[in-house]
C-alpha positions as CSV (number, residue, x, y, z in Angstrom):
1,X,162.2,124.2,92.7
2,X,161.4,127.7,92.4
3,X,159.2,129.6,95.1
4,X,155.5,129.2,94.4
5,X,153.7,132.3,95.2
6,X,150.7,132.9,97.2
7,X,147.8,133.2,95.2
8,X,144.8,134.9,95.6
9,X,140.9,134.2,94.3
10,X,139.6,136.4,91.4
11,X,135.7,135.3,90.4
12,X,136.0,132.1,91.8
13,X,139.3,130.9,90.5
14,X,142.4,130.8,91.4
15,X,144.9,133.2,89.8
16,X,148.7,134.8,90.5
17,X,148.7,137.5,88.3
18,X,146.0,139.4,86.5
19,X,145.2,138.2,82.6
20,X,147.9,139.4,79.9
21,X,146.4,140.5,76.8
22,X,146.9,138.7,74.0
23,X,149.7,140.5,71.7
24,X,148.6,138.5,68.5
25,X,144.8,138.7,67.6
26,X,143.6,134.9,67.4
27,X,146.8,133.3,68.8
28,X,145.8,131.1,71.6
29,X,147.7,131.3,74.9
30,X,147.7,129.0,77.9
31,X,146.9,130.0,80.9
32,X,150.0,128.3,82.5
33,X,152.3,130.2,79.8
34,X,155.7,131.5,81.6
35,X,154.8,130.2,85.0
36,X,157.5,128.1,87.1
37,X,156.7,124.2,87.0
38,X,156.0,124.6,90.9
39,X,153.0,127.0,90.2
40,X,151.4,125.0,87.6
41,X,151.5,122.1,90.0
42,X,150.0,124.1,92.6
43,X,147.6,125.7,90.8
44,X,146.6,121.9,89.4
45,X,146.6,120.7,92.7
46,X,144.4,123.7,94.3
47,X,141.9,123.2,91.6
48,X,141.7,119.8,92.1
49,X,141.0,120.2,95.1
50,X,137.8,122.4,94.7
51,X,136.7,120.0,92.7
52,X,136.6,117.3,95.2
53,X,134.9,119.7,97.7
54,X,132.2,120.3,95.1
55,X,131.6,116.8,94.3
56,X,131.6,115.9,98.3
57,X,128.9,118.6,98.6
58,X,127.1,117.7,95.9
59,X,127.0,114.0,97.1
60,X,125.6,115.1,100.8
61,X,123.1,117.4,98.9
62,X,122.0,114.4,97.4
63,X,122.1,111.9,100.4
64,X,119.8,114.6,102.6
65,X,116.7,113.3,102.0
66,X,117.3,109.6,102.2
67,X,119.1,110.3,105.3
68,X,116.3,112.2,106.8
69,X,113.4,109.4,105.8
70,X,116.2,107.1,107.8
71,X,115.8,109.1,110.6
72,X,112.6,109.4,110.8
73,X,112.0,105.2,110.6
74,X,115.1,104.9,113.4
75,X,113.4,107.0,115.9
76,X,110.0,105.3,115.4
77,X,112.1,102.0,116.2
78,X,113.0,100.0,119.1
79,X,116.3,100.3,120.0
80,X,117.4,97.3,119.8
81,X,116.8,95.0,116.9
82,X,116.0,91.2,116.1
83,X,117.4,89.2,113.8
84,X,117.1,86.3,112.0
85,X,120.3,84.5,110.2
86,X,120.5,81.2,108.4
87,X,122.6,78.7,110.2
88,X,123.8,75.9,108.3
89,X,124.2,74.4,105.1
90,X,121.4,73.4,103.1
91,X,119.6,71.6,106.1
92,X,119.9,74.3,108.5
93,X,117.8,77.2,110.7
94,X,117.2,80.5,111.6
95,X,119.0,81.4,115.0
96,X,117.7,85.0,116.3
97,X,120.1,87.6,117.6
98,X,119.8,90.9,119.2
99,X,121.7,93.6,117.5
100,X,121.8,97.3,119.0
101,X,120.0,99.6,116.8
102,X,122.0,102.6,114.8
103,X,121.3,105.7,112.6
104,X,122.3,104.7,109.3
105,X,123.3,101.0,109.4
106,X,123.0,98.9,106.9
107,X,122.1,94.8,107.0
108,X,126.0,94.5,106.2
109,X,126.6,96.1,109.5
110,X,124.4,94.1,111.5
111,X,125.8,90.9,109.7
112,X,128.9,92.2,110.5
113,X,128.1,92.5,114.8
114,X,126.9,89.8,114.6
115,X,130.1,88.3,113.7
116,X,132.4,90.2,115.5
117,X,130.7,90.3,118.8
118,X,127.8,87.3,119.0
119,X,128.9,84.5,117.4
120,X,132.2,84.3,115.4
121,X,131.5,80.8,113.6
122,X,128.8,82.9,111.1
123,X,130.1,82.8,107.5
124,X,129.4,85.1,105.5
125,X,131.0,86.9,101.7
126,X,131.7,91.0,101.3
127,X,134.4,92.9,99.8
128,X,133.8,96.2,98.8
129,X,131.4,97.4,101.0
130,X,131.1,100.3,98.6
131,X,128.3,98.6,96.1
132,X,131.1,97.6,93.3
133,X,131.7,93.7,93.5
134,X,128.4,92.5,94.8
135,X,130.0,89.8,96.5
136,X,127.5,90.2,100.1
137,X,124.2,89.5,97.9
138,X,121.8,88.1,100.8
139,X,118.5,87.3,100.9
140,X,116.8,90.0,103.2
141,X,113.3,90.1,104.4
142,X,112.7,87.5,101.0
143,X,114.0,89.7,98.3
144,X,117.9,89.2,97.3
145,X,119.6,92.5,97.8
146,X,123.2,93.6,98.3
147,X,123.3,94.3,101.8
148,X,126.3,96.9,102.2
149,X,124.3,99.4,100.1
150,X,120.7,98.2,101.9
151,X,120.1,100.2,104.9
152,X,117.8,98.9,107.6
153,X,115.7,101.7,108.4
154,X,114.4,100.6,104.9
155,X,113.5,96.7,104.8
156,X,113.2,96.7,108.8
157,X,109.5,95.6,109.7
158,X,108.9,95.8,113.3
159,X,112.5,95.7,114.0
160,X,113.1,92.6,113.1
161,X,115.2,91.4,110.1
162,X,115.4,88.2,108.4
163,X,118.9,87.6,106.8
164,X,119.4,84.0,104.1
165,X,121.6,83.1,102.0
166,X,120.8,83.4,98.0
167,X,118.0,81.5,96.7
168,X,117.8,79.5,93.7
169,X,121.8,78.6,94.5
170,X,122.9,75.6,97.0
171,X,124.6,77.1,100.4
172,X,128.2,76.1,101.6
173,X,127.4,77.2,104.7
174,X,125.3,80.3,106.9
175,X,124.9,82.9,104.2
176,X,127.1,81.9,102.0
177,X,126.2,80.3,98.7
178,X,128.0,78.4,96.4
179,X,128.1,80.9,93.0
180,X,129.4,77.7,90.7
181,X,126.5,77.0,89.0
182,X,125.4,80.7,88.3
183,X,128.8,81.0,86.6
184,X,128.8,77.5,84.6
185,X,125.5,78.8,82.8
186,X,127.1,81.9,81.9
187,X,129.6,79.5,80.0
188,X,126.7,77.7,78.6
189,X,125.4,80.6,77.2
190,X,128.5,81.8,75.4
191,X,129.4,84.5,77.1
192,X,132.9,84.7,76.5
193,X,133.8,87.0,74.1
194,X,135.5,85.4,70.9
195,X,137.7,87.9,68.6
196,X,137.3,88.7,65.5
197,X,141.2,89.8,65.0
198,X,144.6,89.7,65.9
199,X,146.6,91.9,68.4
200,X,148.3,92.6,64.6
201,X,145.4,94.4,63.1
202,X,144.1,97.7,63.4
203,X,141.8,98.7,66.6
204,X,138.0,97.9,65.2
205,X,136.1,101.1,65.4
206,X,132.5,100.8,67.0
207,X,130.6,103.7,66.3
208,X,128.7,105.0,69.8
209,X,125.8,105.7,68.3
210,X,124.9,102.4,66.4
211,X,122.3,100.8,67.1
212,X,124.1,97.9,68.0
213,X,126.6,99.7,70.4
214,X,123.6,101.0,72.3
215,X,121.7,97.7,73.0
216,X,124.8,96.9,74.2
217,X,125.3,99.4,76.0
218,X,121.7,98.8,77.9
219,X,122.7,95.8,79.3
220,X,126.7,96.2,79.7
221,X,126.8,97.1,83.3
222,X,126.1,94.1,85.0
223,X,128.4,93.1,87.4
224,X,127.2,89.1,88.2
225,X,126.2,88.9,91.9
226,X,123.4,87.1,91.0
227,X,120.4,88.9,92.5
228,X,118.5,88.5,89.5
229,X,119.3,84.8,89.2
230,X,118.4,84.4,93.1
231,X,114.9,86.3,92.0
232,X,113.9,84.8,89.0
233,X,111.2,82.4,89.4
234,X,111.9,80.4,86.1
235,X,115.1,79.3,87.6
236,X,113.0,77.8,90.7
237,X,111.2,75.7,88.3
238,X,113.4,75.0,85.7
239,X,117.1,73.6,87.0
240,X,118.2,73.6,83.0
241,X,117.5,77.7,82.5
242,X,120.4,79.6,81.5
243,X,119.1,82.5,83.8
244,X,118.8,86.5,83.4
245,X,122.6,87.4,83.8
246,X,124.5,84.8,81.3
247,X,121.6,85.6,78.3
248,X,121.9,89.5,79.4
249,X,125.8,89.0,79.2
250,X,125.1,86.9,75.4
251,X,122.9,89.4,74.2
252,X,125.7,92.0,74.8
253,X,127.9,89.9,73.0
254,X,125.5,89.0,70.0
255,X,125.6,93.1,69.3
256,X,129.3,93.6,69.5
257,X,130.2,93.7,66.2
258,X,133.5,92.8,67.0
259,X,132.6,89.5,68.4
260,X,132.8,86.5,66.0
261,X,131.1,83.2,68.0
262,X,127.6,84.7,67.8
263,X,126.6,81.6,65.5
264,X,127.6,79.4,67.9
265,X,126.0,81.5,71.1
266,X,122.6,82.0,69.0
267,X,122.2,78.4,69.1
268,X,123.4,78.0,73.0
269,X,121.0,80.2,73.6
270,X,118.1,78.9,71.6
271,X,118.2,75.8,73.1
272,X,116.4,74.2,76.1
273,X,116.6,75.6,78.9
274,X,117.7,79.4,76.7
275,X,115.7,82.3,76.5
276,X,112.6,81.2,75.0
277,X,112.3,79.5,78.4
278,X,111.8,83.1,80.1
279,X,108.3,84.0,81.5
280,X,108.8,87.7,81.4
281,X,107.9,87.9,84.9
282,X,110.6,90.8,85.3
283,X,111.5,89.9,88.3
284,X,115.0,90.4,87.2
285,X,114.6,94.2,86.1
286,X,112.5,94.9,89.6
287,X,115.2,93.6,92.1
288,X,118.4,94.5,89.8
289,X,120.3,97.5,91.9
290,X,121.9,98.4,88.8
291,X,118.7,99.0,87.1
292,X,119.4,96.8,84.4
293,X,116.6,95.5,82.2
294,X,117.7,91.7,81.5
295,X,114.1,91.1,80.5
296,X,114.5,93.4,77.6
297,X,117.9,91.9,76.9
298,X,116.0,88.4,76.9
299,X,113.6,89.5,74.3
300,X,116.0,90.8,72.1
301,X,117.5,87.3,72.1
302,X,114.0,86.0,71.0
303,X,113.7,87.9,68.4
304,X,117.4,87.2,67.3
305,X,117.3,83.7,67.4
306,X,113.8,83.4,65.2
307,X,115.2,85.4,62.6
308,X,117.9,83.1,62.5
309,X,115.7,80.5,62.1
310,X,113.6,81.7,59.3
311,X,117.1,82.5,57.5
312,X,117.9,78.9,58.2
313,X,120.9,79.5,60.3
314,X,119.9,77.6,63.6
């Protein structure tokens, strides 16, 4: 590999020679043009890096304020705090623990000592810890939340913490609750997407800015940890209801215009127990850390299914 030269910063990028002029008016050259292959991968790499340096500062710019409203609740707390965890199955109890106080811990931290240094028998779910899977949804305080992106200095009240498993769900044990019948209605509802071709025909083209594509796109990014189904008080009173997340997951799939069960999923989902079941109490879109509006995804379903019925297709 040939010797890569040191380069030197000109107007905040990084160049190793000055700009050639262009021999032929309105011929485009690229910048890498006659440079070794070594250069150009260490010119890449260099600028990639400064990329990742801006977007690092950019990201503490934006946690500064956060962090300093967390400081300011720490120092007005105790040092040490008390917490509550469900022990048990679906019979079971709240045992209290004492957890050392720190600056920006979150409830999966606490969860966490508790396991690793009080009492090893607690059962708990978490994956991530980054706020991508969802998988250590809790009941905090009484409001689901994902704990590894829930710091205390936020739900702490009078440092003390009270940490259950999901509502609305039955518990296998300690905070962890058994998902299977959050994931059985989203099979009730449809939400499996059905082709309309073959691997053999041409890619369908979906326009981005249909109408349909951007309903879609409204409610697309759920990622089913079941916050809004542990929150939703129509669930608490009706076993049968289908629940926010499988009708916001069919009413993606009712405007994919590549999808070809939505016959079929319009009359899952107008059926007891479907959306016409649904309060609106938008609980769902309150609690939903992905700011998803399943309520709004619900209505849309409403207003589907009746003109499907007024057109006889139900």
């Amino acid at each position: 590999m040939a010797r890569v030269p040191k380069c030197r910063r000109k107007r905040g990028l990084f160049r190793s020679s000055p700009r050639k002029r262009n021999p032929v008016p309105g011929l485009w050259i690229p910048a890498f043009a006659g440079m070794s292959a070594g250069l150009i991968a260490y010119r890449g790499e260099a600028f990639g890096y400064g990329l990742r340096l801006l977007e690092l500062t950019r990201r503490r710019h934006l946690r500064g304020q956060s962090r300093s409203r967390a400081k300011q609740s720490m120092a007005d707390s105790p040092s040490e705090l008390t917490v509550s965890l469900w022990r048990g199955a679906q019979e079971g109890r709240y045992e209290t623990y004492k957890v050392p106080s720190r600056e920006n811990q979150t409830v999966l931290d606490v969860v966490t000592f508790v396991q690793r240094h009080l009492d090893p028998t607690l059962a708990y779910r978490f994956a991530c810890r980054v706020g991508m899977c969802g998988s250590c949804a809790m009941t905090v305080n009484g409001r689901p939340r994902w704990t590894c992106r829930t710091h205390v200095a936020n739900v702490v009240k009078g440092g003390r913490l009270e940490i259950g498993p999901l509502a609305n769900l039955p518990v296998i044990k300690d905070l962890a609750a058994d998902l299977r019948p959050f994931f059985e209605k989203s099979q009730h509802a449809k939400g499996a997407f059905v082709p309309s071709q073959t691997r053999n025909d041409n890619i369908a083209r979906v326009r981005p800015d249909s109408a349909a594509r951007i309903a879609a796109d409204a409610a697309i990014e759920c990622i089913n940890f079941a916050i809004c189904y542990a929150a939703c008080d129509t669930v608490r009173w009706n076993s049968d209801y289908l629940g926010p997340a499988a009708l916001n997951r069919a009413w993606t799939l009712v405007n994919d215009e590549r999808d070809a069960g939505n016959a079929e999923r319009l009359r899952a989902v107008a059926a007891l127990g479907g959306c016409h079941a649904c309060h609106s109490h938008q609980s769902c879109q309150e609690l939903c850390p992905q700011h998803l509006n399943p309520t709004a995804s619900i209505a849309g379903l409403k207003r589907r299914t009746m003109w499907a019925y007024v057109r006889a297709e139900l």
